[in-house]
C-alpha positions as CSV (number, residue, x, y, z in Angstrom):
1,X,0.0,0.0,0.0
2,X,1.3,3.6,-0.8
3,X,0.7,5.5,2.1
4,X,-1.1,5.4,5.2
5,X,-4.9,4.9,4.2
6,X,-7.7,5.9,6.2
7,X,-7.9,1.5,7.5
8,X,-4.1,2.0,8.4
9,X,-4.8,4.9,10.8
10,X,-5.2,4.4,14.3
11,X,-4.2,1.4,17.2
12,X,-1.5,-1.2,16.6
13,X,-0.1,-3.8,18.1
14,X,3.5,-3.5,16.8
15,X,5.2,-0.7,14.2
16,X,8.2,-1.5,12.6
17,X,9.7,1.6,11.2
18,X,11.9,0.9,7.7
19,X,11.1,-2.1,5.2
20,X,14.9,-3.3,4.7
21,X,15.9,-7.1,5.2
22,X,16.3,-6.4,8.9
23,X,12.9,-4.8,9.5
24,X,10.8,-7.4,7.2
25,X,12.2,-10.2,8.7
26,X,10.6,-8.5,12.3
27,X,8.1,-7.6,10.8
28,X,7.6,-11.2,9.8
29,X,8.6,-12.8,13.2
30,X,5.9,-10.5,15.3
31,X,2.9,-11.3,12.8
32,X,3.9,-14.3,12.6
33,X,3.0,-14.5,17.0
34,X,-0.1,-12.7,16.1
35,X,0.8,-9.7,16.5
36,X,-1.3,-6.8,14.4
37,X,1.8,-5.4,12.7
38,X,2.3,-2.3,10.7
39,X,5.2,-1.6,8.5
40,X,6.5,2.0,7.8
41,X,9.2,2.8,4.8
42,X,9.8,5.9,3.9
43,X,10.7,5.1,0.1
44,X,8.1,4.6,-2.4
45,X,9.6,1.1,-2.7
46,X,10.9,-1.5,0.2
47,X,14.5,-2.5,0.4
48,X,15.6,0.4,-1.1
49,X,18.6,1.6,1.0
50,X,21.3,-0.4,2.8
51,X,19.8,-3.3,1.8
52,X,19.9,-2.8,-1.9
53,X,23.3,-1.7,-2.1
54,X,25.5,-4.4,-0.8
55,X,27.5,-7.7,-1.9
56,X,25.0,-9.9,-1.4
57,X,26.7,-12.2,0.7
58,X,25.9,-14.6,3.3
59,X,28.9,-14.8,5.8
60,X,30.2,-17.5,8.1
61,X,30.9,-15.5,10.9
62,X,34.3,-15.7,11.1
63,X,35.8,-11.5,11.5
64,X,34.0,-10.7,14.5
65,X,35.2,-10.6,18.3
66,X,34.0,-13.7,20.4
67,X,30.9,-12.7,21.9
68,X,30.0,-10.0,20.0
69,X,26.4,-9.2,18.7
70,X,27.6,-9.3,15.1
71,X,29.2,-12.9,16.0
72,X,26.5,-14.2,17.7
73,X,23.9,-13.2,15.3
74,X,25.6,-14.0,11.9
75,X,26.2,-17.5,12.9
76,X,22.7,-18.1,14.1
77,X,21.7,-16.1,11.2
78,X,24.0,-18.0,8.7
79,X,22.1,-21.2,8.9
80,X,18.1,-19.5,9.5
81,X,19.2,-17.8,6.5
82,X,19.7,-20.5,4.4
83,X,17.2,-22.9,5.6
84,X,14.5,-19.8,4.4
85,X,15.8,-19.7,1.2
86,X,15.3,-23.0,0.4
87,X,12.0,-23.4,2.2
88,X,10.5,-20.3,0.3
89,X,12.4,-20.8,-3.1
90,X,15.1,-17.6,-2.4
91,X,17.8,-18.1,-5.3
92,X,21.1,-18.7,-3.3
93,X,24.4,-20.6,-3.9
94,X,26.7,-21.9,-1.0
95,X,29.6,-20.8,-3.3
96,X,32.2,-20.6,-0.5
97,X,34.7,-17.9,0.1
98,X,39.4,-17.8,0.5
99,X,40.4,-15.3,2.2
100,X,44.0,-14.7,1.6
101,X,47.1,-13.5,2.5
102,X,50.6,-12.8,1.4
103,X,53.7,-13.4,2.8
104,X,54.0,-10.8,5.6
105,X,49.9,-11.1,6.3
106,X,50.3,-14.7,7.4
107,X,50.3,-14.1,11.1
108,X,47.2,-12.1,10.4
109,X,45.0,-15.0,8.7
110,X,46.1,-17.3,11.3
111,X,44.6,-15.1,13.8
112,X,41.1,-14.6,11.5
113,X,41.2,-18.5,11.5
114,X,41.1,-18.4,15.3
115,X,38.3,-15.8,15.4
116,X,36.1,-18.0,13.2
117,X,37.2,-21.1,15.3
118,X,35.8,-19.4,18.6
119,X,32.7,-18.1,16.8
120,X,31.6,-21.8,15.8
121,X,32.7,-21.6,12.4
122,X,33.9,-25.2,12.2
123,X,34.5,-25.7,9.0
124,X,37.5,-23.1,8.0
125,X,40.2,-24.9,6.2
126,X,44.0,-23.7,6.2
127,X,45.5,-23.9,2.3
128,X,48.8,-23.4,1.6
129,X,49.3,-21.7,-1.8
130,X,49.7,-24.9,-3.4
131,X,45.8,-25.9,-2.7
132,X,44.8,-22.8,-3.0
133,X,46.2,-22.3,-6.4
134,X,44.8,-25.7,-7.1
135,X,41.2,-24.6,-6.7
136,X,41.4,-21.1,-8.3
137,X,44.7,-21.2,-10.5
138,X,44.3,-17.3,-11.0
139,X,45.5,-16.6,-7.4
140,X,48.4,-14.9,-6.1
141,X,48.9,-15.9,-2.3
142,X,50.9,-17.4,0.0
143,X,48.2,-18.9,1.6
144,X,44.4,-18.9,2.2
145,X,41.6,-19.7,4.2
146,X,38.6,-21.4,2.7
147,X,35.1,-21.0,4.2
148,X,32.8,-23.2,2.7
149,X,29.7,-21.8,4.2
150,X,29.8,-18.5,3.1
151,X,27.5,-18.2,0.1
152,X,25.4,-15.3,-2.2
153,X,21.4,-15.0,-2.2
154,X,19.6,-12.7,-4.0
155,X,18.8,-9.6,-1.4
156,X,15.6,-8.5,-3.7
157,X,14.6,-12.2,-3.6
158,X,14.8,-12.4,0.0
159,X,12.9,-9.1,1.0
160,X,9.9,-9.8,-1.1
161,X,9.6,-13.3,0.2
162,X,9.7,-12.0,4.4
163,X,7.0,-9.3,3.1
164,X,5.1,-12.0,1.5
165,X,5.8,-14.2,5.0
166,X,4.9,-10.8,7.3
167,X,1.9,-10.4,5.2
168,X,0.6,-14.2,5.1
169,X,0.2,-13.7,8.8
170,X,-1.5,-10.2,8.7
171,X,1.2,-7.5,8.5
172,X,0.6,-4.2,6.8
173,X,3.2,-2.1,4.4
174,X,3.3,1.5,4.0
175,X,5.5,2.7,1.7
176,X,6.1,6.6,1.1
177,X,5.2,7.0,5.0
178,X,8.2,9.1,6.8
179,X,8.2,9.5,10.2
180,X,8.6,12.7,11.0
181,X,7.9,13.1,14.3
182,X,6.2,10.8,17.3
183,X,6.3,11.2,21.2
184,X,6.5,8.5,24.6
185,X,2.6,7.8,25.8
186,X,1.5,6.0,28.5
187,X,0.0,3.3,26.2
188,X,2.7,3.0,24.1
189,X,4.5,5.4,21.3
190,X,2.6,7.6,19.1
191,X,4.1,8.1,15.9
192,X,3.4,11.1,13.2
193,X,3.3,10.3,10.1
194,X,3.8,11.8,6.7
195,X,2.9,10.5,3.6
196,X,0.4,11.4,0.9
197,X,0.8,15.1,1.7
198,X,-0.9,14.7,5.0
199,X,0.4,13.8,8.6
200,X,-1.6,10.9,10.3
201,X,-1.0,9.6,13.8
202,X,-0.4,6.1,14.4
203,X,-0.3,4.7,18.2
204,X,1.4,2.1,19.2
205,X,1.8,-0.4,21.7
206,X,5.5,-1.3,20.5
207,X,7.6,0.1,18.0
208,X,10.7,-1.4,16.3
209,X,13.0,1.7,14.7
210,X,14.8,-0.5,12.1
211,X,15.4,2.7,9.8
212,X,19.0,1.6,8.9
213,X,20.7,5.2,8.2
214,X,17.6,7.0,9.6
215,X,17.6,5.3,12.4
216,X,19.0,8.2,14.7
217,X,17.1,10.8,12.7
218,X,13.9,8.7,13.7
219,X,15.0,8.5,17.3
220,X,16.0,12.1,17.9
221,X,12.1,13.1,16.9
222,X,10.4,10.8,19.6
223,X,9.7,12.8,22.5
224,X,10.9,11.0,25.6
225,X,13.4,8.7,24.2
226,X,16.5,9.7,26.4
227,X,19.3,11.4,24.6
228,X,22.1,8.9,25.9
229,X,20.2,6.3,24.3
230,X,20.5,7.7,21.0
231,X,24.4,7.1,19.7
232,X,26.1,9.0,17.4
233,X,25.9,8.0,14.0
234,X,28.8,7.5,11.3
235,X,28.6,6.8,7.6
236,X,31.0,4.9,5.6
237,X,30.5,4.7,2.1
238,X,31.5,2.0,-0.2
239,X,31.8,1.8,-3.8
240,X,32.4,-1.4,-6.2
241,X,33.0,-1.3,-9.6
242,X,32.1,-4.0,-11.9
243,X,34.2,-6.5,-14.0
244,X,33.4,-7.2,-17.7
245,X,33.5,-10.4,-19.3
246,X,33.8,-13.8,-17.4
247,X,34.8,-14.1,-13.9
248,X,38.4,-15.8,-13.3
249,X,37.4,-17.5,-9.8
250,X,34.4,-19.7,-8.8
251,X,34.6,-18.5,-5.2
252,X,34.6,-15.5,-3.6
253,X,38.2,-14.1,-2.8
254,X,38.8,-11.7,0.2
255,X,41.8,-9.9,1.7
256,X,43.1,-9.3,4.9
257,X,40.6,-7.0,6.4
258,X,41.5,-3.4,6.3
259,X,40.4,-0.9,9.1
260,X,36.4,0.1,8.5
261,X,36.0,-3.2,5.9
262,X,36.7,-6.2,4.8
263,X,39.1,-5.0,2.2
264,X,38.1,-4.9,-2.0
265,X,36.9,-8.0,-2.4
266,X,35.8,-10.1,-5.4
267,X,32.4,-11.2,-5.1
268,X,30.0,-13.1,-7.6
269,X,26.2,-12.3,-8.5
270,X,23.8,-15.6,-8.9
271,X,24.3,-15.1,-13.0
272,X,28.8,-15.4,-12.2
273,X,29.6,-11.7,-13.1
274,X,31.9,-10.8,-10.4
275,X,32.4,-7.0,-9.0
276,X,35.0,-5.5,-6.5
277,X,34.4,-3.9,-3.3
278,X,33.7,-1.7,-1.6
279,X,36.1,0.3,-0.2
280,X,35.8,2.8,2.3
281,X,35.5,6.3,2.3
282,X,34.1,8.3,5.1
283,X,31.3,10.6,4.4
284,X,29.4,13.5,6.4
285,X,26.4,12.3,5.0
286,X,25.0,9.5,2.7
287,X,26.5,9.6,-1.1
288,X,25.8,7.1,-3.7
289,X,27.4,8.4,-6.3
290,X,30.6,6.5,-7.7
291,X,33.7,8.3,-9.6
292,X,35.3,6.0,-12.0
293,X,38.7,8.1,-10.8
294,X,38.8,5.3,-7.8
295,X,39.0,2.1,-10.5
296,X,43.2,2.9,-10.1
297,X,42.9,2.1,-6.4
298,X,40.9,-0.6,-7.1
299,X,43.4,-2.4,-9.8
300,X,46.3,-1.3,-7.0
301,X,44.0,-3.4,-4.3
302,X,43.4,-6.3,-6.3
303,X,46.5,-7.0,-7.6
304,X,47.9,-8.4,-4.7
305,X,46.0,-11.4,-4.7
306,X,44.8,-11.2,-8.3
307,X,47.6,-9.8,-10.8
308,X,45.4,-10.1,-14.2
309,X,43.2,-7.6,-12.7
310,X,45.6,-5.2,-14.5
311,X,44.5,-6.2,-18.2
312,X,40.5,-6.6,-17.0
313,X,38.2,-3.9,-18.5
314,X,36.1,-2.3,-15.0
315,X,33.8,0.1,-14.9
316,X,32.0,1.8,-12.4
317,X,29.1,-0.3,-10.4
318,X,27.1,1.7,-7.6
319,X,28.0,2.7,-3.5
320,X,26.4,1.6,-0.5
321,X,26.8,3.7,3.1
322,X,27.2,1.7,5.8
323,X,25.6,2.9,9.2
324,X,28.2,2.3,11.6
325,X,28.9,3.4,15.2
326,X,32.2,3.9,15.4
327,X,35.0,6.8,12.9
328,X,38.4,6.2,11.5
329,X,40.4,5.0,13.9
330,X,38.2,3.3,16.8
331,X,37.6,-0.1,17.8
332,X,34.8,-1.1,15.0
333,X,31.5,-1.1,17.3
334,X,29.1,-3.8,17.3
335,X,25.0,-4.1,17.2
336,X,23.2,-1.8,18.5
337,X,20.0,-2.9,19.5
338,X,18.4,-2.1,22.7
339,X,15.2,-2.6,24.0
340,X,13.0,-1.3,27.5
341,X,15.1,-3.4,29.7
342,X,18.4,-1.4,28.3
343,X,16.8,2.5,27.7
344,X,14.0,2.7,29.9
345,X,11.3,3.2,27.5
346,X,8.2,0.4,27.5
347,X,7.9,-0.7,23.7
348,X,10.3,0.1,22.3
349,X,13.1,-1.6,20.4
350,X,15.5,0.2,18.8
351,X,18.6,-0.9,15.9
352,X,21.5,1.1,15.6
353,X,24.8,0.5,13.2
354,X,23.0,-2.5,11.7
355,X,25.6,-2.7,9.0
356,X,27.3,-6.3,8.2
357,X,26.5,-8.9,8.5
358,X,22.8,-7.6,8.7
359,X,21.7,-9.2,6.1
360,X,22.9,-11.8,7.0
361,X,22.0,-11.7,10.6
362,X,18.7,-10.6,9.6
363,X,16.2,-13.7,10.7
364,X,18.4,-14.3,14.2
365,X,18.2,-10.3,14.9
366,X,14.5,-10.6,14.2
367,X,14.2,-13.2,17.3
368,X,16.6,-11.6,19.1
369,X,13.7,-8.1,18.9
370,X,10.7,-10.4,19.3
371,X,12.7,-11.6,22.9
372,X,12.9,-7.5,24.2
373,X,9.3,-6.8,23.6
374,X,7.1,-8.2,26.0
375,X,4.6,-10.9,24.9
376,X,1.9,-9.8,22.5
377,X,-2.0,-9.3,24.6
């Protein structure tokens, strides 16, 4: 539905604010309790923004430090995530992913390998350059790491089958619907509303702000949400540019991470045309557009593991902004998502520097919401 109309007006049970992957897939989980669940994006289309603009990947689990939201929640996520693909058709592929090293970097792969190890990825696999040249001769290394759980999906794919799940079990979309405005009540949160040219209030008994690079925009108009629960945001944009002709590897191939990322790495689309990225660049605000003055850097990147990169034709692909927590040169922060029992505030859950693995983590953040909220009435 485009808008908020007249039927859409009123009491709910639960509002989830933004229709990316992270805020369908609660959406989904609180109708699916029977709940009577609204869904608010501000785009006239859902899974428009983070979500759309990323490498489609479905990681292991492996970067992140033991304990750690963004652990704990990509591995759980990892396998929910497949399972719903193949129980509601999603295209996906369990390609697998080497991440790789040179010669002075092999301390630094031993010590990803131990990361993965303690986050329950079980199944990482040590290769000396001879293996790992033996299963994509193209690579320059001196030794990689395969993960043969990490895989691509189709992100479109996947949002329109958790709307189709979230609305199988009664849940409402509003697209063009902003919120521009809302306030703390003793029933709940009342939320204003802006769409069609008119403002319409909507109350509600809980409210989920999953508004991705919003998010803190969205926060810092409720009345009554306490300042100190509203963290500062940061943006880091990333841009890819795309390969032409046939990919050389089967898998995707990663670098050592680099401060803010995961380093330019080669990733694959479901039809095999593989793109590089993203770097990072740090922005004041969000900016998607991408200068093909950066495809130098890009060849300079790739080169170290993948030296025909300098004969390849690229061209520019699109940017994605990532909504993180923490600036150049901090301790990379983790999930933020924080519910009455953390902020104070009855009914409300709210998602801050959801950036990867979100998507990911999507369908094990979504339980993870549905366990802060109290039980439905």
């Amino acid at each position: 539905m485009s808008g908020i109309e007249s039927d859409a007006a009123g009491d709910f049970d639960a509002v989830v604010i933004g229709a990316g992957v992270v805020g369908l897939a609660i959406a989904a989980r609180l109708a699916r309790e029977g709940r009577e669940t609204l869904v608010l994006e501000a785009e006239n289309i859902y899974g428009s923004g983070v979500s759309s603009r990323n490498s489609e990947v479905i990681h292991a689990g492996i970067y992140y430090p033991r304990g750690s939201l963004k652990a704990r929640m990509c591995v759980e996520g990892r396998q929910a995530l497949y399972t719903f693909c193949e129980s509601h058709g999603v295209a996906h592929r369990r390609c697998g992913k080497l991440i790789v090293a040179g010669p002075g970097e092999l301390d630094e792969l031993r010590a990803i390998e131990r990361a993965g190890l303690a986050n329950g990825v079980a199944d990482l696999r040590w290769l000396d350059r001879a293996e790992a040249l033996a299963l994509e001769p193209r690579l320059d290394c001196a030794a990689a790491l395969l993960s043969p759980s990490t895989g691509i999906v189709d992100s479109h794919g996947l949002m329109t089958a958790l709307l189709g799940e979230a609305q199988h079990h009664g849940a409402m979309l509003a697209v063009g619907s902003r919120v521009v405005g809302g306030r703390i009540t003793r029933r709940g949160v009342s939320l204003d509303v802006a769409a069609m040219g008119e403002t319409t209030r909507i109350e509600a008994r809980t409210v989920v702000n999953a508004a991705g690079l919003g998010a803190q925009q969205v926060a810092r108009g409720i009345a009554g949400i306490p300042a100190d629960a509203i963290p500062r945001e940061r943006f880091a944009k990333g841009s890819y540019v795309a390969l032409a002709g046939r990919s050389p590897f089967t898998r995707l191939v990663y670098p050592v991470p680099e401060p803010g990322g995961l380093g330019v790495h080669l990733t694959l689309d479901l039809g095999g045309q593989a793109k590089f990225g993203p770097n990072v660049e740090w922005v004041d605000a969000p900016d998607f557009d991408v200068d093909a003055s950066c495809i130098p850097a890009f060849r300079a990147s790739v080169a170290r593991y993948w030296p025909g990169i300098v004969d390849a034709e690229l061209q520019p692909g699109y940017a994605g902004v990532r909504p993180k927590l923490s600036g150049p040169g901090e301790p990379a922060a983790d999930f933020h998502i924080a519910g009455p029992a953390d902020h104070g505030v009855p009914g409300l859950v709210q998602l801050f520097g959801i950036e990867s693995p979100g998507l990911t983590s999507s369908l094990a953040i979504a339980e993870l919401v549905a366990s802060k909220l109290a039980p439905p009435p």
